[in-house]
N, C-alpha and C positions, 0 to 999 in steps of 0.2 A: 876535472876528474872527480868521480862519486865516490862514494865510503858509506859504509854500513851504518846507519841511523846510529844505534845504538852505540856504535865507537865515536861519533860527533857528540853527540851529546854527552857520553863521559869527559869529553876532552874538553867541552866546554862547560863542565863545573859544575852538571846539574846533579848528577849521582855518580855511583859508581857503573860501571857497563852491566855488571851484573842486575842492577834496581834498573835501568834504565830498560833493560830485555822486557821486566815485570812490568814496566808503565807501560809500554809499548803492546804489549799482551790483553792489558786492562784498557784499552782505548785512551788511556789518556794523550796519547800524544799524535799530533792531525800535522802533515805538511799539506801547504796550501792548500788548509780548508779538509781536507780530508783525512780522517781517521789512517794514522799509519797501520804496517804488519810489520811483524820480524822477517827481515829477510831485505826490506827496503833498505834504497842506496838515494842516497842525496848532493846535491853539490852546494855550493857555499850562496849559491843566488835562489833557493828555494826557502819560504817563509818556515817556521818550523815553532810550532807551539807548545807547553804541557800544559795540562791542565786551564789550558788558553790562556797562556800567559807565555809572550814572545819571546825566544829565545834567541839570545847573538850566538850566531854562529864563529866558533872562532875558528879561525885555520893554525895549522899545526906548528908553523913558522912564529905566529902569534903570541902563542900563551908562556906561559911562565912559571914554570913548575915552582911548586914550594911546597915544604913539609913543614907544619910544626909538632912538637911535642906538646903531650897535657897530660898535666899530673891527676888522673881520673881520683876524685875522694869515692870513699864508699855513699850510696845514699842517691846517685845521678845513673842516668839510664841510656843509653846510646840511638835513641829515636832523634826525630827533628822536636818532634812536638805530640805530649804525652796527655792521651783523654782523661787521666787521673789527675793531670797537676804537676806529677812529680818535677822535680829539677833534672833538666838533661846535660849532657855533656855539649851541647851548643850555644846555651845559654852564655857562655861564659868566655866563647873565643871571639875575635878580633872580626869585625867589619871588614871584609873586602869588593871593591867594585869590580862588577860584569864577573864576576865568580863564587864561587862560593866553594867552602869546606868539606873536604868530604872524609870520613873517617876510616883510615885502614884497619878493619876488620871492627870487632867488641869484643866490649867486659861488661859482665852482667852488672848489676844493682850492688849486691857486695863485695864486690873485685874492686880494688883498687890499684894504682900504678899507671905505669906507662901507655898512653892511647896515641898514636900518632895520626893528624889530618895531613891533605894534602890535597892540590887545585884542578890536579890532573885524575880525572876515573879514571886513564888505561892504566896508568903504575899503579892505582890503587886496585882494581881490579887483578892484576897480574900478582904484585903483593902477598894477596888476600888465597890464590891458586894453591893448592896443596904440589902440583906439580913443583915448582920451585923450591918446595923444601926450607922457605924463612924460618930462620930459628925465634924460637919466644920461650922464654925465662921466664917463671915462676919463684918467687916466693911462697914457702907456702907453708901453714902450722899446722898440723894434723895431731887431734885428737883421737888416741886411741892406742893401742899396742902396735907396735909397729916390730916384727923382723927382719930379717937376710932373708929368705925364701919369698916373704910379701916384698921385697923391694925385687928381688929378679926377677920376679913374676910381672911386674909392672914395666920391668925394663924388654921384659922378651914379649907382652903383649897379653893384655887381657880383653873377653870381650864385652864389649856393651851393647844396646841395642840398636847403633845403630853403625855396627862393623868393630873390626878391631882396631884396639889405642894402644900405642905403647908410650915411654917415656924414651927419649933421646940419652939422657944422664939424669940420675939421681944421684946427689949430693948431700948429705947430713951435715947439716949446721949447729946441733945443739939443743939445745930445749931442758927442761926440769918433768919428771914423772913421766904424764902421759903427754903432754903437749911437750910435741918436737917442730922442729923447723929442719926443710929439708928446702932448698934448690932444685927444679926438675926443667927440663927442656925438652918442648916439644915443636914436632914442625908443619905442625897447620892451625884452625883455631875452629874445631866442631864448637857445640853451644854449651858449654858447664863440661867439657872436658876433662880437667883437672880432675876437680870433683869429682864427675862421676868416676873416674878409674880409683882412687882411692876412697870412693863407698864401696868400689866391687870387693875392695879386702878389707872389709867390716872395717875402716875406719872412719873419722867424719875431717872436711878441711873449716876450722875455725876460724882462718885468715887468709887471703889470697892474695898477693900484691905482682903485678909482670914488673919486671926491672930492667929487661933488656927484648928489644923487638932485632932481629937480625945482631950485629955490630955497636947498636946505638943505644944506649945505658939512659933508663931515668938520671936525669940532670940532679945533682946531690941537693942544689940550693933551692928546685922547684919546689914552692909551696899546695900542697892539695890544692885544688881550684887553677894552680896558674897555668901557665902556657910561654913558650920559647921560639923561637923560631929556627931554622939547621941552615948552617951557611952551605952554600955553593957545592963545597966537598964533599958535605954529609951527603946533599940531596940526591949527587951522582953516585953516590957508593950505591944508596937504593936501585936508583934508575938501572944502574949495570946488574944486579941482581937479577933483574930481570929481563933483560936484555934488551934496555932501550937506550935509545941513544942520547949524550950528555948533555945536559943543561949548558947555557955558554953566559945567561942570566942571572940575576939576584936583584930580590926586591929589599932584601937584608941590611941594613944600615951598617956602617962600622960603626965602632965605637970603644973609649979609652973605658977604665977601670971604674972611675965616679960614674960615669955615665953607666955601666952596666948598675952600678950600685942603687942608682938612682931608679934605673926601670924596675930591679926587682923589688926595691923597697914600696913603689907603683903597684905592681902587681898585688905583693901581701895586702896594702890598704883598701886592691879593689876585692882582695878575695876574699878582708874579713869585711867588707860592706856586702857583700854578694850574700856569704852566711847568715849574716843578721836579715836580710832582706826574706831568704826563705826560712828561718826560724819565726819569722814573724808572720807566715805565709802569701807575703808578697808575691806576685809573681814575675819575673823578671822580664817575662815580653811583652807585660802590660805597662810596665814603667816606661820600655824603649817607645811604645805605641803612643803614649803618652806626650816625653818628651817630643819625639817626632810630630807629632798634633801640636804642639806648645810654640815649636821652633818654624813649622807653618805660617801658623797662626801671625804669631810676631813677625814673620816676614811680609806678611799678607796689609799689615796696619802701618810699617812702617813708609813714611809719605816719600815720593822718591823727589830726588834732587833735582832742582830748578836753577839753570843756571840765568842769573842776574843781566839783565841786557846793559849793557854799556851807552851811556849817553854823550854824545860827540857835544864839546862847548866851543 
């Protein structure tokens, strides 16, 4: 049975369906030898490349959905890999084989908070759809005067340039003078969103943090830099959201109290080695490129095993 190029290759972890449309557009992606088009259908026995570099096709039966959470610091960028240098939000998660990470949706450069990955493009893709209406929570401090008329006005729709934004709820948290903290909820994720709706009422946002994507709460204990993984439960709550159907797998470990204590205290050690590494303007794919060269190498020198012939007396 065939399927749409572009829904296999989300499903098999190279991007989202959405980037995968934009590869496929860009020539990068050829089945057997030939430049694909949008609109192509593939089955599981045809070779399939991006950027010529072969891709396993997985069938649908196969894969293993999984979501983690990552506690985005400000200062990281949501690219794979940045012409500038900076540090991105990849650098920092977990090695997985025949898949790779794919991020539902972004937070710019001084956004921090909750970012969720995940193995599967179509939930991520479906996710990311304004149609579905996922909710996303906001933190946020805004400098400036702030009223009851500029808060209805944001609540009933203001516009920007590229159509109207409203807020779902606005919440007031507090704050001293002009810096206030307010909770706001929106349900889709245009690009500087937030923002730009609270510059449209002359104010400025000084701090941004998501705290909540759908039902699922940044993790209290996560350290900026770290990452979590969602068992079984979480992952179906997503899936159903959007109307796919249930996970019945977990690549998720149990585990008792010490052993959680153990991993996060893990985690903080690698994220304050990660800090110092780009404080120091290390970069962290040249270390992993490195090690991987290192660990070659050594494999490459080490003499292999001879076994002893036995002499009959």
């Amino acid at each position: 049975m065939s399927e749409k190029l572009q829904k296999v290759l989300a499903r098999s972890g190279v991007g989202s369906r959405r980037e995968m449309e934009e590869y496929i557009s860009a020539g990068r992606v050829t089945v057997d030898g030939k430049v694909a088009s949008l609109g192509d259908r593939i089955n599981a026995n045809q070779q399939v490349r991006v950027d010529g570099h072969p891709v396993k096709i997985a069938a649908e039966a196969e894969q293993v959905c999984r979501v983690i959470a990552y506690h985005k610091p400000e200062g990281e960028i949501c690219s794979r890999i940045d012409p500038e240098g900076r540090p991105t939000v990849f650098d920092r998660l977990p090695k997985i084989k025949d898949s790779r990470w794919i991020a539902i949706g972004r937070l710019d450069i001084n956004t921090s908070g909750l970012l969720l990955f995940t193995t599967d493009g179509e939930m991520a893709n479906r996710l990311m759809h304004p149609k579905f209406e996922v909710e996303r929570e906001y933190a946020v401090r805004v400098f400036g005067d702030v009223n009851d008329a500029m808060i209805q006005k944001l609540r009933l729709g203001v516009e920007l340039e590229d159509g109207k934004a409203n807020f779902k709820k606005v919440k007031a948290m507090g704050g001293e003078g002009i810096n206030r903290w307010f909770h706001v909820v929106l349900t889709e994720g245009r690009n500087r969103e937030v923002r730009r709706m609270w510059e449209s009422q002359g104010a400025v946002v000084s701090r941004l943090i998501r705290i909540r994507y759908g039902d699922l709460l940044l993790p209290k204990h996560l350290p900026a830099g770290g990452y979590a993984e969602y068992p079984l439960e979480d992952v179906n709550y997503l899936r159903k959201l959007v109307h796919l159907s249930a996970e019945t797998e977990s690549l998720m470990k149990p585990e008792d109290r010490d052993e959680r204590r153990r991993r996060m205290a893990g985690i903080k050690r690698a994220v304050r080695k990660h800090q110092i590494m780009v404080q120091s303007g290390v970069k962290p794919e040249v270390v992993r490129a490195e090690k991987a060269a290192a660990a070659e190498k050594a494999k490459a020198k080490k003499p292999k095993q001879t076994q002893k012939k036995r002499t009959r007396i």
